[in-house]
C-alpha positions as CSV (number, residue, x, y, z in Angstrom):
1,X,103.5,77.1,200.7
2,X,103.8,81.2,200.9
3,X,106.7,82.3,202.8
4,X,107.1,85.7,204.8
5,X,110.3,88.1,204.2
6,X,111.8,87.4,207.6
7,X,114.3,90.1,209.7
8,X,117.7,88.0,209.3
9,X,118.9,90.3,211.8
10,X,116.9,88.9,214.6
11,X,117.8,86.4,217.3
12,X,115.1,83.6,217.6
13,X,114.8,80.2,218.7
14,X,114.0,79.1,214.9
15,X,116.7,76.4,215.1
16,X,116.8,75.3,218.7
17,X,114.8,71.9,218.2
18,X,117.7,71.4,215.5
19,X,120.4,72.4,218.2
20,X,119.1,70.3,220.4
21,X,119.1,67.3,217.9
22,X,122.4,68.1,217.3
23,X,123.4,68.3,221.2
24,X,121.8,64.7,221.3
25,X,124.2,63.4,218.3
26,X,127.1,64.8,219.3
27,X,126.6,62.7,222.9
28,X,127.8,59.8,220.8
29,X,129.9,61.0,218.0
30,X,132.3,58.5,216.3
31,X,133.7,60.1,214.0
32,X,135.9,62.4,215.9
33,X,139.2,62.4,214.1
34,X,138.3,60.6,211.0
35,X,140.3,62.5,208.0
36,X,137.3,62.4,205.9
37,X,138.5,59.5,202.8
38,X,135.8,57.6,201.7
39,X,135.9,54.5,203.4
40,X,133.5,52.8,201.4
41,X,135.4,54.5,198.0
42,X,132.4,55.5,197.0
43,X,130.9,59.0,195.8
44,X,127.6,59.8,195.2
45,X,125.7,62.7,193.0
46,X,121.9,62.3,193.8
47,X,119.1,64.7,194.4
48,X,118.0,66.8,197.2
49,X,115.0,65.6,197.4
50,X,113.9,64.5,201.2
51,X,113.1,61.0,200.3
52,X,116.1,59.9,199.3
53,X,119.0,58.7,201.6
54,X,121.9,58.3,200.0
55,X,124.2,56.5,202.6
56,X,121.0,54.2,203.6
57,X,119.8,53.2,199.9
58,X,123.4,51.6,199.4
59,X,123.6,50.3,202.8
60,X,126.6,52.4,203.6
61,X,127.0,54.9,207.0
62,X,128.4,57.8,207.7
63,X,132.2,58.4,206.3
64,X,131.7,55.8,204.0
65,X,131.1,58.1,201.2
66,X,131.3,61.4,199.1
67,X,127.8,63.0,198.8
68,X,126.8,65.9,196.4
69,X,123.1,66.6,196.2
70,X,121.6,69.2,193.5
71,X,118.0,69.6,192.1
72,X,117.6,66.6,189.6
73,X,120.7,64.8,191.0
74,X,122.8,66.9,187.9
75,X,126.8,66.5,187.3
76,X,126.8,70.2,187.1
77,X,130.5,71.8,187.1
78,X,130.0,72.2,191.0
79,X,129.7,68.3,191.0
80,X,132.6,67.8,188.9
81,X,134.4,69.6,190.9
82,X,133.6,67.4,194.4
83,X,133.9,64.3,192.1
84,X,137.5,65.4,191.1
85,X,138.6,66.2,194.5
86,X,136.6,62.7,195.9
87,X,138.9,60.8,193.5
88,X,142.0,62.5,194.4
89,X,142.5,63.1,197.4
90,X,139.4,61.6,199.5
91,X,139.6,57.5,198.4
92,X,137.1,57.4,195.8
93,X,136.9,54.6,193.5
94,X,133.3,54.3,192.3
95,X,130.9,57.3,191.4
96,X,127.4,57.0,191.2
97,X,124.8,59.1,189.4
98,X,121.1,59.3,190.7
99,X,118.4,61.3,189.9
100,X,115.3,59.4,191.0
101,X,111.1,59.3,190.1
102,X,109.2,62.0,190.6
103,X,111.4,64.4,190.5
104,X,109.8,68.0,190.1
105,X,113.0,68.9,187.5
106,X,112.0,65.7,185.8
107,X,108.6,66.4,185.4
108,X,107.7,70.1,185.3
109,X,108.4,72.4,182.8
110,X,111.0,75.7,183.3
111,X,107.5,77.7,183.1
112,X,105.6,75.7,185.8
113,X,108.2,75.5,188.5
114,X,109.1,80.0,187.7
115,X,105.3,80.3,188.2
116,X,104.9,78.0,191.3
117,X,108.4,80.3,192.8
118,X,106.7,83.3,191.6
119,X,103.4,82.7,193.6
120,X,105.6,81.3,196.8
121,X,107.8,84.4,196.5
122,X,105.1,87.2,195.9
123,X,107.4,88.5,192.6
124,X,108.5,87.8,189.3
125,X,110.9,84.8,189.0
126,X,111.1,84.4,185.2
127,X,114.9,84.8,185.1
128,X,115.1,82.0,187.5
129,X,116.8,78.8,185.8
130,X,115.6,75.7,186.9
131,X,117.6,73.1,184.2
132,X,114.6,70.9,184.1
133,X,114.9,67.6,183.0
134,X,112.9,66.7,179.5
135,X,114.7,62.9,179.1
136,X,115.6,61.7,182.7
137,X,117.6,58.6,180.9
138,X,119.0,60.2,178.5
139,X,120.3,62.8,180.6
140,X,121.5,60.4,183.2
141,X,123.9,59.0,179.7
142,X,125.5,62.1,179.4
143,X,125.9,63.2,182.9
144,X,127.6,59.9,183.9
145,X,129.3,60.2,180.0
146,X,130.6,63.9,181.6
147,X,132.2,62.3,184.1
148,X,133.8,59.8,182.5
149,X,135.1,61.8,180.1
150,X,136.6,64.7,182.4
151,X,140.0,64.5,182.0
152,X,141.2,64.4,185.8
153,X,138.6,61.9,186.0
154,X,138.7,59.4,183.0
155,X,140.1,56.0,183.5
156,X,140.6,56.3,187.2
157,X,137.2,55.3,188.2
158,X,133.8,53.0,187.5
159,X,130.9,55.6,187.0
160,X,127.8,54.5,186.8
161,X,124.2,55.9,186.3
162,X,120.4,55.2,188.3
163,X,117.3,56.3,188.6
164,X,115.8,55.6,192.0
165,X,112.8,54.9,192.7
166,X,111.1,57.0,195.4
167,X,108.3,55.0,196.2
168,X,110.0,51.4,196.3
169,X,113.8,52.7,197.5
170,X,115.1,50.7,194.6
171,X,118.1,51.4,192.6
172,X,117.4,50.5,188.8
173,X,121.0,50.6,186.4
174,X,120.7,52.9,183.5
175,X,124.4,53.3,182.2
């Protein structure tokens, strides 16, 4: 898919069918006033890859949990620190890795996925780093091994790793 520069500076009604989803939300909002813990305890660093919903796979709803979503569903240090604050200050008790099948950082190479930018974007993106994934479990071991050994983190939670399965919605227990 080839995307057009567009003029930021323009008005436009590119977001109104998302405003008026929004309108139609907010006519039944429950959450007014929560103060944001966890109520489930639970924390969550996935992909963000449309396919997956992470409060829906675990059976969980809103305000239940922490979400962070990366490409590859990574415990980069941006995730670290959401996990850190999750466990101290927002109720979390359990943190869950997932990265999930086909995954295009799982199963491209750096090359194919700067070439496929590169033809989207009309212009070189060769110093673009993607981080692909060449070991999807083994990475998952020392993501959720990250985690448990961060030392704000370690001994203060369970953490625990899965791949999830995008064309079954099942979570499968790696670590």
């Amino acid at each position: 898919m080839s995307t057009s520069p567009v003029d930021l500076g323009a008005t436009d009604h590119a977001f109104d069918d998302l405003l008026q989803a929004n309108r139609h939300f907010a006519e039944d909002f429950a959450l007014a006033g929560f103060d944001g813990v966890a109520r489930a305890g639970v924390a969550v660093v996935t992909c963000m890859d449309s396919r997956i919903d992470p409060l829906g796979m675990l059976g969980l709803s809103p305000g239940d949990a922490k979400i962070f979503r990366n490409p590859g569903g990574r415990v980069t240090a941006a995730a670290l620190e959401a996990i850190v604050l999750a466990v101290h200050l927002l109720g979390v008790e359990r943190v869950l890795v997932v990265p999930h099948t086909r995954c295009a950082v799982a199963s491209s190479t750096e090359e194919q996925l700067r070439e496929a930018v590169a033809a989207s974007a009309g212009m070189d993106a060769s110093w673009q780093a993607f981080n692909v994934v060449t070991d999807q479990v083994q990475t998952l071991r020392q993501d959720v091994a990250a985690v448990r050994a961060h030392p704000l983190v370690a001994g203060r939670v369970r953490v625990g790793g899965f791949i999830y399965d995008v064309d079954s919605g099942l979570l499968q227990q790696h670590v």
